[in-house]
N, C-alpha and C positions, 0 to 999 in steps of 0.2 A: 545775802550773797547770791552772785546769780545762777539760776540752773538753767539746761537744757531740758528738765522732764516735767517742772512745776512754776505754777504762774508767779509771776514778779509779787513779793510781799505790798498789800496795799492794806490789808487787815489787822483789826486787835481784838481780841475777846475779852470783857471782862463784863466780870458777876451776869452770865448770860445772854451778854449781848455784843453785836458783833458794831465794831467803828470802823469806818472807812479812816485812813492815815493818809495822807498826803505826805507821798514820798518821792515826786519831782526833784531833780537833782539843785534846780535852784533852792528850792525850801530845804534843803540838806545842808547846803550852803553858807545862806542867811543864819539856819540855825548855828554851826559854828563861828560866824563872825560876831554875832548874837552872846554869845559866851564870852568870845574878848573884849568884848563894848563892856569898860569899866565904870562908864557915865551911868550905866543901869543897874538898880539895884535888886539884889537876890528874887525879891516876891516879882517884881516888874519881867525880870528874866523869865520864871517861873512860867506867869501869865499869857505873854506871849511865846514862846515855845509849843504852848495848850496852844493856841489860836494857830499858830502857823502848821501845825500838824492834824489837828483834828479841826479846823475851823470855826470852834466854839470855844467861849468862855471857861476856865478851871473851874469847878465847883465842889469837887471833890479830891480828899488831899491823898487819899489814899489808891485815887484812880491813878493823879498824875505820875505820883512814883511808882506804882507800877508801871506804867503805860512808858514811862522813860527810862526805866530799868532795860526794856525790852525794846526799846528805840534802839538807844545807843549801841545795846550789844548788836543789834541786828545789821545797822549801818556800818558798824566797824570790823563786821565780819572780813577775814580773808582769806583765798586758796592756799597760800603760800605761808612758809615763813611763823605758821601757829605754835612754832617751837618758842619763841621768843620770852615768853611770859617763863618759861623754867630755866634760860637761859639770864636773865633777869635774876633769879632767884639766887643763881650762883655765880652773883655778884661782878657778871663781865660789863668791862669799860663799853660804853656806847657813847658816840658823838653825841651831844647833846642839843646841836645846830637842826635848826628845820631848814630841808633840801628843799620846799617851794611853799607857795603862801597860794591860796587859790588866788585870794583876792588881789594883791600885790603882781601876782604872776598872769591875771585873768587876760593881757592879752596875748598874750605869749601861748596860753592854751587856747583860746578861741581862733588864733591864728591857724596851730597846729589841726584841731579841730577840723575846721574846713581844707585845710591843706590835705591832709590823709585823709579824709571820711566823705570830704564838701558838706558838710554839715555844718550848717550855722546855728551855734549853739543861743543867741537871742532869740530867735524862731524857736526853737527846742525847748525853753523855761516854762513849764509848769504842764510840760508833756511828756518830757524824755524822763526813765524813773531811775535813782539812782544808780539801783546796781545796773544798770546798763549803762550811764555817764561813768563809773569805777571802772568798767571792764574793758570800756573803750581809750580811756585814760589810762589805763595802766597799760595799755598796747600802743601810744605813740609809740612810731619809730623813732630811731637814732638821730635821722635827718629832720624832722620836725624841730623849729624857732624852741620852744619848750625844751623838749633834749638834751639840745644843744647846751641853753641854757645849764639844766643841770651837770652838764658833761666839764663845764668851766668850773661852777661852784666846786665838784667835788674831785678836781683836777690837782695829782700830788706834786709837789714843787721843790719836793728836797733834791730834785735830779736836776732841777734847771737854774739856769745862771744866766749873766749877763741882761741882756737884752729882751731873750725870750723869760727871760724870771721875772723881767719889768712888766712885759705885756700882759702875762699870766694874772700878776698881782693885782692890775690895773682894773682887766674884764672883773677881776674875782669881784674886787671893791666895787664896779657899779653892776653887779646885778648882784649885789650881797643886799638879802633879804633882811629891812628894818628890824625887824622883832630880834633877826641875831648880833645888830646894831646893839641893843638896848639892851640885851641879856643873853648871858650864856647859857641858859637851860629855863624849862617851866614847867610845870606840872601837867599831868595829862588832863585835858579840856574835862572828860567825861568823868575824872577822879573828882576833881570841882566843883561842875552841875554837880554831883550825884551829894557832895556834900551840902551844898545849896538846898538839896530836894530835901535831905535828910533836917537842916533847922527851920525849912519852911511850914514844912506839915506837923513840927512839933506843936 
C-alpha cells in the first residue's frame, strides 16, 4: 500500500538475504491474468510467477510460499473498506459480479489514464510500481470512459421503464464483463494460488 513517509515496496527477505521483487504494475497484472489462464498447470503457474517477480528460476519450495504469501497480501493491501473480512464473517449478501476486468476493460483505463493524468500507461510498464498504478486508478474521476463505464454496469433499474429501461438494459449487456457472462461468482484468485502453493511444495 502506498505511503507518503516510506519508499514504494520493491524488497523480500528471506533466511538473510535481501531479493529485489519486481513490482511494475504490469507484472502485477500478468500475474493475475496468470492465475485465470486455465491452459496452465498448477507447477507451470508456480514457475513462472517465480520468474515474473523475482526474475529467476523457483528452486526452492519453501522460498516460493513464502515469498507469495507476502506477495499477495502486500498487493491486495487497501486504505479503505479493511472491515470487509468481519463483515464476511457475519454472513452479509455481497454481489458476486466483478465491476471491471483490467484486461477486458484495458482500454477503457488506459484511455482514462491519459485523459486525467496524460500518462500513457504502455510508456509506463515495467517503470510505474504498482501501489502507485492502485492509487492513481482508484482516483479516476466520474468523467473518465472507465467510470462511466462502471457508472452503467452498476446502474439500478427497478425505477426505470419504458424506453429508458431498454437503453439501460442495452449499455448494461455490451459492456457486461465476459467472466460474469459465464459465472455468477468465483473464488478469490489468491485463496487458489495459495492452494496451488500449498500441493506444490508437498
Amino acid at each position: 500500500m502506498l505511503s507518503l513517509s516510506e519508499s514504494l515496496g520493491n524488497e523480500f527477505e528471506y533466511d538473510n538475504k535481501i531479493y529485489h521483487i519486481n513490482l511494475a504494475f504490469d507484472t502485477v497484472l500478468r500475474f493475475y491474468e496468470m492465475l485465470d489462464d486455465e491452459r496452465l498447470e498448477d507447477a507451470e503457474k508456480v514457475a513462472t510467477a517465480f520468474e515474473m517477480f523475482f526474475n529467476q528460476p523457483v528452486k526452492d519450495a519453501d522460498f516460493a510460499v513464502t515469498a507469495f504469501e507476502q506477495i499477495s497480501k502486500y498487493i491486495s493491501m487497501k486504505p479503505y473498506g479493511n472491515d470487509d473480512d468481519e463483515e464476511d464473517q457475519q454472513h452479509v449478501v455481497r454481489d458476486p459480479r466483478r465491476l471491471y476486468s483490467f484486461k477486458q476493460d484495458a482500454e477503457a483505463i488506459f484511455a482514462s489514464f491519459y485523459d486525467q493524468y496524460g500518462m500513457n500507461l504502455i510508456q509506463e510498464q515495467g517503470k510505474l510500481h504498482w501501489d502507485e498504478f492502485k492509487a492513481l486508478f482508484q482516483g479516476l474521476g466520474p468523467q473518465t470512459y472507465f467510470q462511466r463505464i462502471i457508472e452503467i454496469r452498476t446502474k439500478d433499474t427497478k425505477d426505470l421503464e419504458g424506453e429508458q429501461l431498454s437503453k439501460v438494459i442495452q449499455a448494461q449487456q455490451f459492456y457486461e464483463l465476459d467472466i460474469n457472462k459465464s459465472q455468477a461468482a468465483k473464488e478469490e484468485q489468491f485463496a487458489n494460488f495459495g492452494e496451488i502453493l500449498k500441493n506444490w511444495a508437498q
